[in-house]
N, C-alpha and C positions, 0 to 999 in steps of 0.2 A: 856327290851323294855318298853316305855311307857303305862299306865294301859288305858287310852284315850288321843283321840286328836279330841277334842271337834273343831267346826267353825262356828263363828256368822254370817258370810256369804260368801256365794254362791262362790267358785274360778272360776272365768271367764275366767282365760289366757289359751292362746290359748298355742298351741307348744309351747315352747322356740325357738329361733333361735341357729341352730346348728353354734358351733364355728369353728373355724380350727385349728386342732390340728398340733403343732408346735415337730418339728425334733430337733430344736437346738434353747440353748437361751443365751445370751450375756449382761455383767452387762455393763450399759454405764453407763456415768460421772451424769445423774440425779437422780441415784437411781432408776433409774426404769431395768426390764429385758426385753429385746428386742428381737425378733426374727428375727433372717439372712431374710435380704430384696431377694427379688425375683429378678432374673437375670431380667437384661433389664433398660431402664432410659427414662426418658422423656425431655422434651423439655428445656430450661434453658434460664434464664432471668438475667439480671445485672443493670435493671431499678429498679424500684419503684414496691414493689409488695402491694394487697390489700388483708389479709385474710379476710373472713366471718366465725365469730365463732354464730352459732347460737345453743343458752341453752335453755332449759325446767327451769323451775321454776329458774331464775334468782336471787331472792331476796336470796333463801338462801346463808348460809357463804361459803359452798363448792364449788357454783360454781360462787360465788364469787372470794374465793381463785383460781379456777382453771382459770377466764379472770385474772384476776393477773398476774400468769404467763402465761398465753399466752403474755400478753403486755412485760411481763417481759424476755421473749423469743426474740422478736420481736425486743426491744432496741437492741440486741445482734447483728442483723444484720444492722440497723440503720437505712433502707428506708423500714420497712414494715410498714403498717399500719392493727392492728385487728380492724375490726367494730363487735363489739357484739352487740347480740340482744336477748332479754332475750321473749319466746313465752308462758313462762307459763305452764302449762298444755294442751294449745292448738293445736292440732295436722293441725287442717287446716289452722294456724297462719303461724305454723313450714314451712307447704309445700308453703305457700305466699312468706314467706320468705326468701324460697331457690330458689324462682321463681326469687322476688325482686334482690338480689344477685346477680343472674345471668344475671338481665338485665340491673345491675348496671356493669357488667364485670369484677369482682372479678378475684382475680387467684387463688386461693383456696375455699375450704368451709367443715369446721369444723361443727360435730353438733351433739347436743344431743338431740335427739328424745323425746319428749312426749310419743310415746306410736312405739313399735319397729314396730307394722304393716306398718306404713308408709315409710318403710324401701326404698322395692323396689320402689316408685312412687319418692322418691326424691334419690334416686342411678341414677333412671333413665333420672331425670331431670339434672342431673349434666353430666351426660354421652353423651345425645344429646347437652349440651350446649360445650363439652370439657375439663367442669372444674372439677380438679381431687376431689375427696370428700373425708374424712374421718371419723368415727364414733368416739365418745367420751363417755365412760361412758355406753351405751347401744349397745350393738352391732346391727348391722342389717345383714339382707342378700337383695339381687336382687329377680330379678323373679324365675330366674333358684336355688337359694337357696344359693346361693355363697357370700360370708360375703365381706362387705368392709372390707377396711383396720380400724384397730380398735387400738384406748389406750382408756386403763381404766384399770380398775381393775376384779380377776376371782372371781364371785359373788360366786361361792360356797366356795372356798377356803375361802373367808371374811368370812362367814359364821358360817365355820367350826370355826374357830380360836375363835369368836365371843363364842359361842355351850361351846369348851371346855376351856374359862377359866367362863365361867358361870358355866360348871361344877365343875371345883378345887375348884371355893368359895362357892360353895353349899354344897362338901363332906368337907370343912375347916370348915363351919359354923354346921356341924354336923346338919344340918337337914332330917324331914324324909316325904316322899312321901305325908303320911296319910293328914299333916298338908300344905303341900306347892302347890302353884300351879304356872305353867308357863305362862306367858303372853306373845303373840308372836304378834305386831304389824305390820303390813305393807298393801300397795297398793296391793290387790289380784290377779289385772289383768297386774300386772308388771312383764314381766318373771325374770327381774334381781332383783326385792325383792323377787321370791319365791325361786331362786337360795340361798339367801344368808338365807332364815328364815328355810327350809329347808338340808340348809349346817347345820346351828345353831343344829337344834334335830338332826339329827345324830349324831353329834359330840359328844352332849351331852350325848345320848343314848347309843353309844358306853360306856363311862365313868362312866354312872350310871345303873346299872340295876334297871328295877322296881323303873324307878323316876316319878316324879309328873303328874299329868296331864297337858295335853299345853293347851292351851283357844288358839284360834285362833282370833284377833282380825281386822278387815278390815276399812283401812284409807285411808285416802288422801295423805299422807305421811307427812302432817303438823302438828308440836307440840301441836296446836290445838285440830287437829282433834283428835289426839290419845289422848288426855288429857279428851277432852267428853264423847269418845267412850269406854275409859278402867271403864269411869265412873258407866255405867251399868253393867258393869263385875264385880266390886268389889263390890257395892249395889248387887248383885244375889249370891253373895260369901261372906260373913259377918262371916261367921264361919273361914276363911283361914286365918290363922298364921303368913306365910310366902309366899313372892313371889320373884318370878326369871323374871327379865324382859329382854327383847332384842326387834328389829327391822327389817324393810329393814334398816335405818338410825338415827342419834342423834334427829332427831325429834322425830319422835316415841318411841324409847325409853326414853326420856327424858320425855316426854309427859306424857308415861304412871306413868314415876315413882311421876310427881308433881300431878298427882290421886290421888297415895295411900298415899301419905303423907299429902295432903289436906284432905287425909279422915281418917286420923289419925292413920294409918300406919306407926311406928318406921322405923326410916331409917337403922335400926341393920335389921329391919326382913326384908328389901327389898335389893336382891341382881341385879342392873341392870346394864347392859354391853352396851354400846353406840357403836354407828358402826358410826366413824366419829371424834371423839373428841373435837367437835368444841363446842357443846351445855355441854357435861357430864362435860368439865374443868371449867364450870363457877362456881358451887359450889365450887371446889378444889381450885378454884384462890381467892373464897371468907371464904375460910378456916373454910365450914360451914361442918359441920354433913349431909350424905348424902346417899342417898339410890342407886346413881349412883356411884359403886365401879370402873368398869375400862370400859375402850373404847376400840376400833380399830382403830388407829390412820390412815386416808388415808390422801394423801396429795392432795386438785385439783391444786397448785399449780403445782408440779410434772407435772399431767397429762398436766396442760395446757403449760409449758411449752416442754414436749416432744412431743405434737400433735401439734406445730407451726416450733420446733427446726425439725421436718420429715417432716413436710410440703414446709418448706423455702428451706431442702435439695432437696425436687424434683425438688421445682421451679428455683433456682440457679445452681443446680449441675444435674439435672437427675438420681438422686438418686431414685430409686421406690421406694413408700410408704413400709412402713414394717408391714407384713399380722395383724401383732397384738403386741402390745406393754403392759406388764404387771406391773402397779405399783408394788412397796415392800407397806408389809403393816405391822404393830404392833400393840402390847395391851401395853397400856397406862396407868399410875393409877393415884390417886393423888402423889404420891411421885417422877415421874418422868417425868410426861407431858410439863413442860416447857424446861427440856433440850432434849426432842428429837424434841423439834420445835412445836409444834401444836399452831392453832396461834386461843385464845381463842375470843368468841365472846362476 
């Protein structure tokens, strides 16, 4: 077990949203696993259809990649049209948003939540307006506690995966407790970054006995922010040798490690593992010396095209949404990142 697990601030999140645990899962043709859709179909259409994808923090690469393919889903059928809308971090944006949408007369509406509490208020605005919704990347529940239909990804399982290959390269690299410490970056009141930073130590803990201390560090989830904020950690830490970095995401991670190597931190003695691969491959693709050893490679491409490709089947076929739909996910390094796809930024 770890000897502490130190926190620069306060963990605010509430619950987690409980998921639905799935009976049976089925590999479809995106790579992704999919769970047996629920008896029953809905209404079908052979017109022009309009989804609404609406994102949280837009700019980044990921969810970039993932309106990508949503678009790139969508030529597939030939008359849909996605309107994305990128809300930011704004969670009163989000529910405008889902308002707007609906009185724009969408036939879908895709969306990834700012903050999952908003869950039930735009379930429920979708539900009095008729129009089917489904979750992307954060899951939600209703009032009664009941999850939409969901793709993304299972933040612990990323996590975990994340956890233990930070641990392989930490027992490779023969380091010892006394000298190293762990840097754990993320949004604190995100249940799906405490899922995945939390998957991360156990993972690891299982793998190491008696390893380092975590430093708990709390961001905005921007390369930025974690790039400031790891800054006071490492000025408070001057004595520490070595460190092991991770995230909720490639921001954060990345962030923290362009810290410690701006603070003159060797990139041998920094071991950090990206959750995303989009930000850790630009070293690797600049064939520089780096303290970002490997990633989790998710794809939003993937998601975005398997929450349009389940969407267009209800609205065409009366196919019911499918309760939860699970990307595949891998660790990535520099020696293999460009032939499993990862599309560097």
């Amino acid at each position: 077990m770890f000897a502490t697990r130190s926190r620069l601030w306060a963990r605010t999140a509430a619950g987690g949203a409980a998921v639905l645990a799935l009976a049976a899962l089925t590999a479809c043709s995106s790579g992704m696993e999919t769970a047996e859709p629920a008896a029953g179909g809905g209404g079908t259409s052979d017109g022009p259809l309009t989804i609404a994808l609406i994102q949280k923090q837009g700019d980044q690469q990921y969810f970039i990649d993932e309106a990508n393919g949503a678009k790139e889903a969508a030529k597939e059928d030939g008359d849909v049209t996605i309107n994305v809308v990128d809300v930011s971090t704004d969670s009163n944006k989000a529910i405008s948003e889902v308002e707007a949408a609906i009185a724009q007369g969408v036939d879908g509406i895709i969306i990834v939540v700012p903050d999952t509490q908003i869950g039930p208020q735009v379930i429920q605005l979708a539900a009095d307006a008729g129009i089917p919704l489904m979750a992307a990347d954060d899951p939600i529940v209703d009032a009664k506690g009941d999850a939409a239909p969901f793709t993304g990804f299972d933040g612990t399982s990323m996590g975990e995966k994340v956890g233990a290959d930070a641990a392989r390269l930490y027992q490779e690299a023969g380091w010892t407790a006394a000298d190293t410490r762990i840097l754990s970056a993320y949004k604190q009141d995100q249940p799906n970054c405490v899922e995945r930073v939390d998957g991360a130590i156990d993972a690891f803990s299982q793998a190491v006995t008696d390893g380092p201390e975590v430093i708990e560090v709390g961001t905005d989830n921007s390369a930025t922010d974690a790039q400031d904020k790891a800054g006071a950690v490492i000025t408070a830490n001057s004595g520490v040798k070595h460190w092991v970095v991770w995230g909720c995401n490639d921001e954060n991670e990345t962030g923290v490690v362009t810290a410690l190597q701006n603070a003159g931190v060797a990139p041998a003695d920094i071991i950090g593992v990206g959750l995303g691969a989009y930000l850790t491959c630009k070293d690797w693709n600049a064939g520089q010396e780096t303290g970002n050893k490997s990633a989790l490679f998710i794809s939003g491409v993937e998601v975005g095209k398997a929450a349009v490709t389940s969407m267009v089947d209800l609205l065409r076929n009366g196919t019911e949404l499918p309760p939860k739909t699970v990307a595949n996910t891998e660790i990535v390094d520099a020696s293999n990142w460009e032939e499993k796809g990862v599309v560097c930024t």
